[in-house]
N, C-alpha and C positions, 0 to 999 in steps of 0.2 A: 544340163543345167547345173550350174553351181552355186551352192548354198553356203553363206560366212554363217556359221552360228557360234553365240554366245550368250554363257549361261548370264541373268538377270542376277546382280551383286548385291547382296542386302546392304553393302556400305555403299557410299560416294562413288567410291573407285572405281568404275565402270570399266570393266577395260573387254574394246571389239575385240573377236575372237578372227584369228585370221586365215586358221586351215578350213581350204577347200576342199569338200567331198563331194567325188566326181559319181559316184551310184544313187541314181533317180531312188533308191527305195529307200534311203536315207530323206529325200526332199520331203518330207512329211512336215505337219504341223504338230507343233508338240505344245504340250498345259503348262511345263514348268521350264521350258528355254523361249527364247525367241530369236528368230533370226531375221536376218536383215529384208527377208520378204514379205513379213509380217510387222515388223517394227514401228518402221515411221509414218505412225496415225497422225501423231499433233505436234504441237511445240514444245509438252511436254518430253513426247519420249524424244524431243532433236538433241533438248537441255540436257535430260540424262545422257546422250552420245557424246557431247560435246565434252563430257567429265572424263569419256573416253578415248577423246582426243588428246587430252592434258595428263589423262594417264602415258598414253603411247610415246609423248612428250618428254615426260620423265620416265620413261623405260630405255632411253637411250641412256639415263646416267644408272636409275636402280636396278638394272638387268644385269650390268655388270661386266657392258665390254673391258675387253682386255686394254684398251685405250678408252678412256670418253672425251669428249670434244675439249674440255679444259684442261684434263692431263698432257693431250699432244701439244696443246698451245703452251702451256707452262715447258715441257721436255724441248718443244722448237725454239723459242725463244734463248734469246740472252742472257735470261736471270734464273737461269736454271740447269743442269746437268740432268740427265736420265739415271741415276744412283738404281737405287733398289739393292737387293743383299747380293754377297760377294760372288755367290755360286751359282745366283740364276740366269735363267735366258740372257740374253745381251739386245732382246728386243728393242729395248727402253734406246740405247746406245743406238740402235736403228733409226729410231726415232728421232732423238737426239742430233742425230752426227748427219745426218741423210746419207748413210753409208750402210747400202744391205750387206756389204763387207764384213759389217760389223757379226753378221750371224745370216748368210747366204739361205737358212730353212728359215725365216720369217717374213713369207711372200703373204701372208692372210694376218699382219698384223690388224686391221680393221674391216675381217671380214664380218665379225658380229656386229658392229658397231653402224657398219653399213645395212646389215639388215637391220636391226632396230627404227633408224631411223626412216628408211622406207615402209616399216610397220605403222610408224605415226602416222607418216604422209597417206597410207592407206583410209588410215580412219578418218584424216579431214576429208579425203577426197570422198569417202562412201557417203559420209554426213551432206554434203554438200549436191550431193547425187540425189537423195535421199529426197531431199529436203524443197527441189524445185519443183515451184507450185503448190507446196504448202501453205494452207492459210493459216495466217500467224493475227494473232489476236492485237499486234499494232506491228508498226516499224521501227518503234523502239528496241523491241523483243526480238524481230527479225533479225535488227543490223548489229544487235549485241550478239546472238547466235552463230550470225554466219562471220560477223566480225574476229571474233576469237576462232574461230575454224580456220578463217585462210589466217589470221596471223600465226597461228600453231604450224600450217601451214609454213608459211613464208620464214617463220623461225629456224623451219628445220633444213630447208632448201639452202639457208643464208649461209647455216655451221656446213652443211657438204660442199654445196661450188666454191667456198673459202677452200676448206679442206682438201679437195679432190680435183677442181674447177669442172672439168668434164662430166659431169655424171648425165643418167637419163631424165628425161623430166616427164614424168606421168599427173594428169591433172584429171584423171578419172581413176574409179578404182578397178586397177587390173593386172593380171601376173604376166601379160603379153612381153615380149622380147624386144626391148626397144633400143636404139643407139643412143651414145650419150649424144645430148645435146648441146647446141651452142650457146656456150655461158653467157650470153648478151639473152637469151631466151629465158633463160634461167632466173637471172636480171628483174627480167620486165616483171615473172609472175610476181617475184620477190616485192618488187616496188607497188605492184597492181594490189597484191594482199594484204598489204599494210595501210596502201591508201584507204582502201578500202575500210577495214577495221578504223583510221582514223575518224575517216569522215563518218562511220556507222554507227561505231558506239558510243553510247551515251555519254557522253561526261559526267554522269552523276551516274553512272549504274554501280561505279563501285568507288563508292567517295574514301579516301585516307583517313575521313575520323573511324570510320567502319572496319578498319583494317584486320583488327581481331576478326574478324568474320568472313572476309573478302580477299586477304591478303596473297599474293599470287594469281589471282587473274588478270587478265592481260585488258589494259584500260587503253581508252583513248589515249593518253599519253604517252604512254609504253610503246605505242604501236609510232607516234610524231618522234619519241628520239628514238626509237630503232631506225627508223626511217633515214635519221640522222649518220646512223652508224654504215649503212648500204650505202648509201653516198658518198662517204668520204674511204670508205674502202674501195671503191669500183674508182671512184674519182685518181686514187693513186695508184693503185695496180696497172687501171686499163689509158686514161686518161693523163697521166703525167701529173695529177694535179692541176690543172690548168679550171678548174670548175665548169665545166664542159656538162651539158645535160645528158642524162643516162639513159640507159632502157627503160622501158616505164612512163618516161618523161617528168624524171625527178632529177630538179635542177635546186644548183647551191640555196639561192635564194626562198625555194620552194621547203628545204631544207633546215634553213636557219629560220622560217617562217613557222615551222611546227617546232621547233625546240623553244623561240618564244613564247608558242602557246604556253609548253608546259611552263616556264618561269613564270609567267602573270597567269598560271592559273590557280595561285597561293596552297594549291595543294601539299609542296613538299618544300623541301627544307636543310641545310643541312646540322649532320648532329655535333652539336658541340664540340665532342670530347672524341677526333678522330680512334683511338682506341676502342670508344664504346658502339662502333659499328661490327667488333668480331669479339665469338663468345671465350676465345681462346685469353684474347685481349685483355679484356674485363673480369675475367674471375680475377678474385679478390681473397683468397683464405687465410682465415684469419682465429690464430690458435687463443684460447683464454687461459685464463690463470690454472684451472683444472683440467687444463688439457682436452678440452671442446671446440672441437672446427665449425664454422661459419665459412660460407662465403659470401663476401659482401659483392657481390658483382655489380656492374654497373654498366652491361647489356642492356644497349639500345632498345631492345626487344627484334621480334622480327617483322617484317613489314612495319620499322620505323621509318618517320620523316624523311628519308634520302634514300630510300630502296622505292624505286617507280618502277622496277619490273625482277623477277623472282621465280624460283623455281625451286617448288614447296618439296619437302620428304620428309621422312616419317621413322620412330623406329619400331615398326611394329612388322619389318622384313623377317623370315625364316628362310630355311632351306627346303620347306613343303611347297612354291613358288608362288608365296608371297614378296613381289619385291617392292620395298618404298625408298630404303636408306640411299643415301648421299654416296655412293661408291667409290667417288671422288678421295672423297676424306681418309680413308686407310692409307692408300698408295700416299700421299704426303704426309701423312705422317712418320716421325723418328722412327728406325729399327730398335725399337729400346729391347722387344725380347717379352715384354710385359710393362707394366704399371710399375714405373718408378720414379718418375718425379709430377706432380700435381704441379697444376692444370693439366698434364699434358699426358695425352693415352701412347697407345703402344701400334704403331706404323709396318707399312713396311719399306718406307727408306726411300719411295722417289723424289724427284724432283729436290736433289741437293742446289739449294742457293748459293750460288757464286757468292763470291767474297768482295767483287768489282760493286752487288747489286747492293748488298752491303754500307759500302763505302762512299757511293753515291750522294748519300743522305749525307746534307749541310749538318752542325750543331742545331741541336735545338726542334729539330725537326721529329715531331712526334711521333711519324709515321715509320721512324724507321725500328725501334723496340715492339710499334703494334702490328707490324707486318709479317716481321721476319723474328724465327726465335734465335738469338746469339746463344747456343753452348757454351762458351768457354764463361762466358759474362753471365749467363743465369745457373752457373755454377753446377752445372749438368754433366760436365767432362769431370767432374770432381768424382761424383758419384761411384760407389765402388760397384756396384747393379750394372750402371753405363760402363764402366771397363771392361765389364765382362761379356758385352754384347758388341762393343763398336768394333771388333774383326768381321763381326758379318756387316760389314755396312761398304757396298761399292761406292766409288767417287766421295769419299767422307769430303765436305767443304768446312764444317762447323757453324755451318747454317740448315735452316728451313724454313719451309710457310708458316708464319703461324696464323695465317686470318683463315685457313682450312683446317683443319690439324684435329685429329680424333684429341678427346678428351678426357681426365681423371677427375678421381674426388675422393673427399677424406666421407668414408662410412664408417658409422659407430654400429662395432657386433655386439650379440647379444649376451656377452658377458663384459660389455662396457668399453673395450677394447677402437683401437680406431687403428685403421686400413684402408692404403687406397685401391681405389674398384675402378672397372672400366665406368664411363662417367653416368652409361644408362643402361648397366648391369639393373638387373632387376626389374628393367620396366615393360612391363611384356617380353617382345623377343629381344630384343636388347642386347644384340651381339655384334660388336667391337667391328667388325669385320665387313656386316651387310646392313647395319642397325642404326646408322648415323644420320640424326635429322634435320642437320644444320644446313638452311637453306643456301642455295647457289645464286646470290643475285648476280644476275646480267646486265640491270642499269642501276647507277646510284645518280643521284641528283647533282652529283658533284661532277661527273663526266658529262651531264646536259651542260651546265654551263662551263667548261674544258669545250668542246664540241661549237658553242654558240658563239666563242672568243673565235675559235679555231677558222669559224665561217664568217669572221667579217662582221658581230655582232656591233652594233653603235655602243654597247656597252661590255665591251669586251676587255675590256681594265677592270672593271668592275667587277664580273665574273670572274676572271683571272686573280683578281687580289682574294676572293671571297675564300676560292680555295685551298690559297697560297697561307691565307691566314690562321684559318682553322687549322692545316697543321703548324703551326710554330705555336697553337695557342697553348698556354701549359692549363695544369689541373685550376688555376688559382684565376681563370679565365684571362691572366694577362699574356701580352704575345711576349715569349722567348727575344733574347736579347740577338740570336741568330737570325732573325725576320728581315728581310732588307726588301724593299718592294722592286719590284722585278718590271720592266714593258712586257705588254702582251703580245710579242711574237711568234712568228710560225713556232722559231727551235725553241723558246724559253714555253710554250704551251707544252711541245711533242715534249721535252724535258720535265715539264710537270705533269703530265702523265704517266708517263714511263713511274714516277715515284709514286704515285696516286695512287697507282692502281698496279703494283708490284702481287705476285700472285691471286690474279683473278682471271687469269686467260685472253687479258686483252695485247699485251706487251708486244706479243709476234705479230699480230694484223696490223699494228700501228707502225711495225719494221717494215711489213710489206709494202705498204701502201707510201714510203718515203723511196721505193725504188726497191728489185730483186743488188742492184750492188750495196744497198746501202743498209739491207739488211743483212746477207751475206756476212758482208765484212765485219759489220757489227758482232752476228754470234759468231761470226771465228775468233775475234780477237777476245770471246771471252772464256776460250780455254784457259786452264789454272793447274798449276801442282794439285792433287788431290791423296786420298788415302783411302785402294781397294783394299780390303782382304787383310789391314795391319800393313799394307804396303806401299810404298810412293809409288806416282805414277803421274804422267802431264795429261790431262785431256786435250787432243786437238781436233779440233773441226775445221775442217775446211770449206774455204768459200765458196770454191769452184762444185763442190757437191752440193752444195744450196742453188748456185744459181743454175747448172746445168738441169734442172729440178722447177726452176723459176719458182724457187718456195713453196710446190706444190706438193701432197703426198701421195704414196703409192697406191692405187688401185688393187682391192684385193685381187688376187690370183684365182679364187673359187671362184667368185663373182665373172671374171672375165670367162673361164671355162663354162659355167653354166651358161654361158648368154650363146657359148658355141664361138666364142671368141668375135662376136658382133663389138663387144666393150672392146677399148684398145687401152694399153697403158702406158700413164702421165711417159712422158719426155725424161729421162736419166735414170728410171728406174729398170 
């Protein structure tokens, strides 16, 4: 018999406990843990599990793989390089290049990142075990409970068969040896658990005005454009495009049907002032006559009007294995070496921005200052601090993220004096490193109607302009003299996207799904002159190592040995 236990969390963050203890004299019942034999009495303790799905959720990004699902999409993609400092691993370059060439000992680049995520899929799948045959005190309760369980679910299935395509697919909780499965199976659960969650939870269980309090749970609508998002990825990958119904039996139509919900269901919105959706963006410091900093920022807040789906952290991570922080956000952040130019904290240098992603952006166009940081242009290369660090900086482009990007502040010490500090030094744990609480949104309101044009929407100009215009709008609310109204086609959508949504981890699945040649070619042709180490250098990528690959990444190496080599690995690697 084997018992999961875990200890009872005086905070929210529930998180199931996943080692198995195979000695009967442990299977006791104990006063101050409980495990999963005794647990699920009522709908109470299903709610508190389900916190521990959301944990296991976000323990793929605050655990701290070596990769997390949006660094590899940013490093794969065309609008990014795998950088990081001059001296380390060549991993990133792995990742990057789809060349184990690159560094032959990095066969477990995502072996942690693999288990994590089977760790979630463990705790929906126990909850969900758990739970059959519980009487639940309506069906509202019910289909909220197990709603957010398979969408947690369905979430996590979505980023690995993108990722990996092949993996195993377990829909109970078990440590049994299984083969990967066929991604069309994968698919269906994918589509089955979101329907699911659609049609189950409430629409009012966690309304937008309530946000401060609710923000980050996975609503009805969350679950209608994700919905959107499987569709149109499966649709170009497997399908050609051609709108062909899927596994599941989620067709275009079915598709563009739940993304109208969310537009007429006046929940969301978008925010005016494209800058004011990132907090990097929006600070505002501002020195006074006695030399007093302010910052006026003018952050949206989080869980604003255009964020319909999110993925909450915290800084209240340590290294006693507490983990909350955004893990994300170091890796993109500058090599600066430490704190020296405000807003903007101290990185460790991945994900260098092409100069091409850059340039992209028309005049006028807001998105392109609140996206990406320009160095030369916010006067950062000037800095004598930054000269003295940019030799450790692999693949220098003189760009970055900036809608991820750890962050600074001007602190007044206690002898008057003013210094800037990492940005949540001092708040609990507060460490630059593992401590960053800047939420990960995965839907913004403004990719539903991108997505609603994309499927044939009857108001798909409309959509299409709404986006188009918030960014050209300037501070003064009027539109920029660069604004030219655009038709809503395939390429001028895929084209407004790609800018839309420039460091968020969507850029590569939207390359896949136009064709394995057409993204290929795409990120080869966006090698560039760069600057390792204080020294020139080309990056090149080649096509034929993407498509031999068909865009897929490598299966860990441990992962296959432990299975006894039942797993097999992707094609080119």
């Amino acid at each position: 018999m084997k018992t999961k236990i875990f200890t009872i969390a005086a905070t929210a963050l529930l998180s199931l406990g996943l080692t198995a203890c195979g000695n009967d004299f442990l299977d006791v019942s104990s006063k101050t843990e409980t495990s999963t034999g005794n647990y699920y009495k009522n709908q109470n303790d299903a709610d508190r599990a389900l916190i521990g799905c959301y944990d296991g959720w976000q323990g793929t990004v605050s655990l701290g793989p070596t990769f997390t699902f949006q660094m590899a999409a940013e490093y794969m993609s065309d609008e990014c390089f795998g950088g990081t400092g001059a001296n380390d691993a060549r991993n990133s370059q792995v990742v990057d290049r789809f060349d184990i060439s690159q560094d032959a000992s990095q066969t477990n680049i995502y072996n942690d990142l693999w288990e994590y995520y089977y760790k979630a899929i463990y705790n929906c799948n126990e909850l969900l075990l758990k739970t059959e045959g519980m009487q639940w005190s309506s069906d509202a309760v019910k289909g909220r409970i197990l709603g957010e369980t398979r969408a947690i679910r369905a979430l996590c299935y979505f980023d690995m068969v993108r990722m990996f395509e092949h993996i195993p697919l377990l829909t109970t909780p078990t440590d049994e040896n299984v083969p990967q499965a066929d991604p069309d199976s994968v698919y269906a659960l994918i589509v089955n658990d979101l329907t699911y969650a659609a049609d189950n939870i409430p629409a009012n269980a966690y309304p937008k005005s309530q946000a401060a309090a609710n923000d980050g749970r996975i609503t009805k609508y969350a679950a209608e454009a994700m919905l959107a998002r499987v569709y149109l990825f499966y649709d170009g990958v497997y399908d050609n495009n051609e709108r062909k119904e899927m596994p599941g039996g989620l067709t275009a139509s079915k598709a563009l049907a739940g993304l109208e919900d969310v537009i007429g269901s006046g929940e969301y919105s978008l925010v005016p002032q494209f800058k004011n959706l990132w907090p990097a963006a929006s600070d505002n410091w501002v020195q006074d006559a006695a030399g007093n900093w302010t910052n006026d920022s003018t952050y949206a807040g989080d869980g604003n009007s255009e964020t319909v789906l999110s993925m909450k952290f915290n800084y209240t991570g340590d290294y006693n294995g507490n983990n909350a922080g955004n893990r994300s956000i170091v890796m993109f952040g500058m090599r600066t070496g430490g704190t020296i130019c405000v807003p903007y904290g101290q990185g460790w240098g991945g994900a260098t921005v092409t100069t091409a992603s850059w340039n992209d952006f028309a005049t006028g166009d807001s998105r392109q200052s609140a996206s990406i940081i320009n160095m030369a242009q916010e006067g950062i290369t000037q800095l004598d601090a930054w000269k003295k660090v940019a030799s450790d900086q692999r693949e220098y482009t003189g760009f970055a993220i900036k809608k991820y990007t750890p962050r600074s502040k001007w602190t007044k010490g206690t002898d008057g004096s003013w210094s800037m500090t990492h940005y949540y030094q001092g708040l609990m744990a507060g460490d630059f490193q593992i401590s960053q609480p800047q939420d990960y949104v995965l839907m913004r309101y403004s990719d539903v109607l991108l997505m609603a044009a994309e499927l044939g929407s009857p108001k798909a100009q409309t959509y299409f302009n709404e986006v188009r215009k918030r960014a050209f709008t300037q501070s003064d609310g009027t539109l920029s003299n660069g604004y030219r109204e655009l038709p809503a086609t395939e390429s001028n959508i895929l084209r407004e996207r790609k800018l839309e949504f420039v460091g968020e981890g969507i850029r590569y699945w939207d390359l896949l799904r136009q064709g394995i040649d057409v993204a290929a070619n795409t990120i080869a042709a966006s090698g560039e002159r760069v600057i390792s180490g204080g020294r020139e250098e080309t990056v090149t990528i080649k096509a034929e190592n993407i498509k031999s690959k068909r865009g897929f990444c490598q299966i860990p190496l441990t992962q296959i040995q432990r299975s006894n080599n039942l797993l097999k690995q992707n094609a080119g690697w």
